[in-house]
N, C-alpha and C positions, 0 to 999 in steps of 0.2 A: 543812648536810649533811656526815656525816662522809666522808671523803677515801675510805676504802673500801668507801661502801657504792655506788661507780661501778663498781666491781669485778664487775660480777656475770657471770653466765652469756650473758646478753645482749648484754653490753658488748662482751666478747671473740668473741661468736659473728657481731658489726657488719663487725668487722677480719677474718675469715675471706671472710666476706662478700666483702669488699674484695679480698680477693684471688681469690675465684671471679670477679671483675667484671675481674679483668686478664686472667684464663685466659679469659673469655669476649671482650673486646676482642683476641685474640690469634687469636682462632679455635679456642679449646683448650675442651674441653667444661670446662663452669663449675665449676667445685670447687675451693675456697679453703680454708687449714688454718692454724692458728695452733698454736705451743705455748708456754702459760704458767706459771711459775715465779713465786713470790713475785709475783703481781699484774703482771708483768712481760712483755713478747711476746719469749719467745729463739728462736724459730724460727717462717719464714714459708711457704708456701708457695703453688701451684695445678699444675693440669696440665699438665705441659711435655712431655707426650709426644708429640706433631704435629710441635716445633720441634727436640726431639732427637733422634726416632726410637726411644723407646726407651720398650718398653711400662710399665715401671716406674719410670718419672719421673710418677709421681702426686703430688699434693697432698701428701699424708701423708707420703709418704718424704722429702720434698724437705723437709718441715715437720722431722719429725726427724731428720734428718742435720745440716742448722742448729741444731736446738736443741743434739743432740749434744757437735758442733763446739763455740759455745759455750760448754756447761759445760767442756768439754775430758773427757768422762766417757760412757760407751754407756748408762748407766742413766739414765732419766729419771723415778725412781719417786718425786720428790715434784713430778709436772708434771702440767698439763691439757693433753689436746690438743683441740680444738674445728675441726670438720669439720663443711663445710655438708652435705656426702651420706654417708649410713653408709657405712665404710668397705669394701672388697671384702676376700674372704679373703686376698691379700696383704699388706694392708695391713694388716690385724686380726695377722696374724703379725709383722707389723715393732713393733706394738703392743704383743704379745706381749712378746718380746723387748727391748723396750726397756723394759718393765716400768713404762707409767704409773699415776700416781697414780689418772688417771678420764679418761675418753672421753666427748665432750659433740660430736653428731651435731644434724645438722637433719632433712633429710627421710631416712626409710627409701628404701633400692634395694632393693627388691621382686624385683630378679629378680638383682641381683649382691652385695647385701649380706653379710654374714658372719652377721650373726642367722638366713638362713637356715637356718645349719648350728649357728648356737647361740653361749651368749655363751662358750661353753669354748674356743675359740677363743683367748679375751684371759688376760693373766693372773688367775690368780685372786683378787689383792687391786684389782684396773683395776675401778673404780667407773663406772657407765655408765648415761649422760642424754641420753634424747634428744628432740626435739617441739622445739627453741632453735629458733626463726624456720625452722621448716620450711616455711612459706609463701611466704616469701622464697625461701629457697632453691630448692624447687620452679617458683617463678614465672619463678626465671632460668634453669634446664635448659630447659623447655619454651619460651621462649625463642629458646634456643639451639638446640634442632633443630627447631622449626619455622622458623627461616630455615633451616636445612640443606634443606627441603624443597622 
């Protein structure tokens, strides 16, 4: 098997995963984010906003602000970022601006996502995939507030 064909959408949508399963051992609603470069994970993240208090320590920002850091650079335009729950309009703005290559999502948020308002939103070369283990991801939200119940 060739070395990159592990690479896939999947692969890196595992390690997102991964890290919504720390947000959810945390008590942090489940949502894990990865951003990759050259086949590479240069930023991680989940929701840390419970443990800092602060409503925009989401997944996503924490994902690229690492990545950021990282390259030492604010653009991320030849980066994936893969996020187990579509992003919310915040974060679709941080997305934005940091101008990724493509956005690779598991399950839609039906009532906070940012496609409700549309993919304009993101930049307009930000290539955008989503259905990557949406099952999964789904399976670990509901999960997670049904013990909150």
């Amino acid at each position: 098997m060739n070395e990159l064909t592990i690479y896939t959408d999947t692969y890196f949508m595992k390690q997102a995963l991964n890290e919504a399963q720390k947000a959810f051992d945390m008590g942090e609603i489940p949502i894990g984010c990865v951003v990759v470069c050259n086949n590479v994970v240069i930023g991680k993240g989940h929701n840390l906003t419970e443990l800092l208090h602060d409503v925009t320590a989401h997944a996503e920002m924490q994902a690229i602000t690492a990545a950021a850091n990282y390259l030492g650079a604010k653009y991320l335009n030849e980066c994936t970022l893969y996020v187990t729950i579509e992003p919310c309009i915040m974060c679709a703005g941080a997305i934005y601006w940091s101008q990724l290559a493509k956005l690779v999502f598991g399950a839609r948020d039906e009532k906070r996502g940012f496609m409700n308002e549309g993919k304009h939103l993101l930049h307009p070369k930000t290539e955008v995939l989503n259905g990557i283990m949406a099952v999964e991801a789904s399976k670990l939200m509901r999960s997670f507030f049904k013990q909150l119940r």
